[in-house]
C-alpha positions as CSV (number, residue, x, y, z in Angstrom):
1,X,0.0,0.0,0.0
2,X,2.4,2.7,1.1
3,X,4.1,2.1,-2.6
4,X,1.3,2.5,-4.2
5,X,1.0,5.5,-2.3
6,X,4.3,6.8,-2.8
7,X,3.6,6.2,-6.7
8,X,0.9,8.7,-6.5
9,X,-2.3,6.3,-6.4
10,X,-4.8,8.0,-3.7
11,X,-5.6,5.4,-0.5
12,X,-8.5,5.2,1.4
13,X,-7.4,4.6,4.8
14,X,-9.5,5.5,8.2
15,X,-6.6,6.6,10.7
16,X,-7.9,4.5,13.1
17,X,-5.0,2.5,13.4
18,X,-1.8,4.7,14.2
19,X,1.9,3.4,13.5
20,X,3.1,1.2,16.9
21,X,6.1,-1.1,17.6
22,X,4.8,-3.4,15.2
23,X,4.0,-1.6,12.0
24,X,6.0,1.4,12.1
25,X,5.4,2.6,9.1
26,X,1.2,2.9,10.0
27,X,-1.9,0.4,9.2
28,X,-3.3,1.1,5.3
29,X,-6.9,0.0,7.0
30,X,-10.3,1.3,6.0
31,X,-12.9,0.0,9.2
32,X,-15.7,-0.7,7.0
33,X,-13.8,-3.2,5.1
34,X,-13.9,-5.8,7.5
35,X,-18.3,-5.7,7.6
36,X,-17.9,-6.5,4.0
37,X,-19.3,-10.2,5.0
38,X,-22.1,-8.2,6.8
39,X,-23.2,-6.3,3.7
40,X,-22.1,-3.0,4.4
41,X,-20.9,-2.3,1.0
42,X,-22.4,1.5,0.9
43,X,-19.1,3.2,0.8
44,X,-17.7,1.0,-2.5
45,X,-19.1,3.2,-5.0
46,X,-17.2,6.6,-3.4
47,X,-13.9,4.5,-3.3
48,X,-13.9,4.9,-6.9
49,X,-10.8,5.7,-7.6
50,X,-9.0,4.8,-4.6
51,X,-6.5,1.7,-3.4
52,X,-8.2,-0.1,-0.4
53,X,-6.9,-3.0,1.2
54,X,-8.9,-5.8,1.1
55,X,-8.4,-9.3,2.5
56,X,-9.0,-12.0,-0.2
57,X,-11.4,-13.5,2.1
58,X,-13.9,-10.4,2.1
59,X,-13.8,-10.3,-2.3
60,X,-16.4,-12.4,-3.1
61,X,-18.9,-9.8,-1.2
62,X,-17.5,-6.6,-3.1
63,X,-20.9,-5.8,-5.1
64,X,-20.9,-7.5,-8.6
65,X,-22.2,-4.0,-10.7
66,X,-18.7,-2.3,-10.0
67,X,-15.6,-2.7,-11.7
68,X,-12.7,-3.1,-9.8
69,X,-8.5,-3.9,-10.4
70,X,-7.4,-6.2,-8.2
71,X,-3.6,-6.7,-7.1
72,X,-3.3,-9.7,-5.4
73,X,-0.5,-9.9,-2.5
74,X,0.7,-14.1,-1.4
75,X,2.5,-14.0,1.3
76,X,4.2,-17.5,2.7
77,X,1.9,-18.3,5.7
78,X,5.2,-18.9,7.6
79,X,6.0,-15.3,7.3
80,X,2.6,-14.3,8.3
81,X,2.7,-16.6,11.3
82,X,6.0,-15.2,12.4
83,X,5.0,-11.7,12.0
84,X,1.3,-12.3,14.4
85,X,3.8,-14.5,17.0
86,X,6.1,-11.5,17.0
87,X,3.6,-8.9,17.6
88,X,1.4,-11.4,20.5
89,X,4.9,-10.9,22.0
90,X,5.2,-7.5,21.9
91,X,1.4,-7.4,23.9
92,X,2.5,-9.6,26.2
């Protein structure tokens, strides 16, 4: 996210989430994202434009009369596994 950023593609992020010990460089989160499932979708259509990170999970309920370009990020679930142990660490 924050390269896309940097390469001048507008994010939609919430601020909710400010930069700690264990993502220094800030969240890229939008809230709203994660009700997906729930059907709050109301805030898609003025995303136009915008990068939002979605988990691949939450796709499937993106509404089906917009367009969207998807970038899809694998990551090795060993390296996501040591990146959650490291930061239940951190929270004791």
């Amino acid at each position: 996210m924050k390269m896309l950023e940097a390469g001048g593609l507008p994010v939609l992020i919430d601020g909710r989430r400010s930069a700690d010990r264990d993502n220094p460089e800030g969240y890229y989160e939008f809230e709203r994202v994660k009700a997906l499932d729930k059907g709050d979708t109301g805030w898609v259509a003025d995303a136009h434009g915008q990068v939002v990170k979605v988990i691949s999970a939450l796709l499937e309920f993106l509404p089906a009369d917009q367009s969207y370009r998807v970038i899809f990020m694998h990551r090795q679930i060993e390296e996501v596994l040591r990146s959650q142990r490291k930061m239940l660490e951190h929270r004791g």
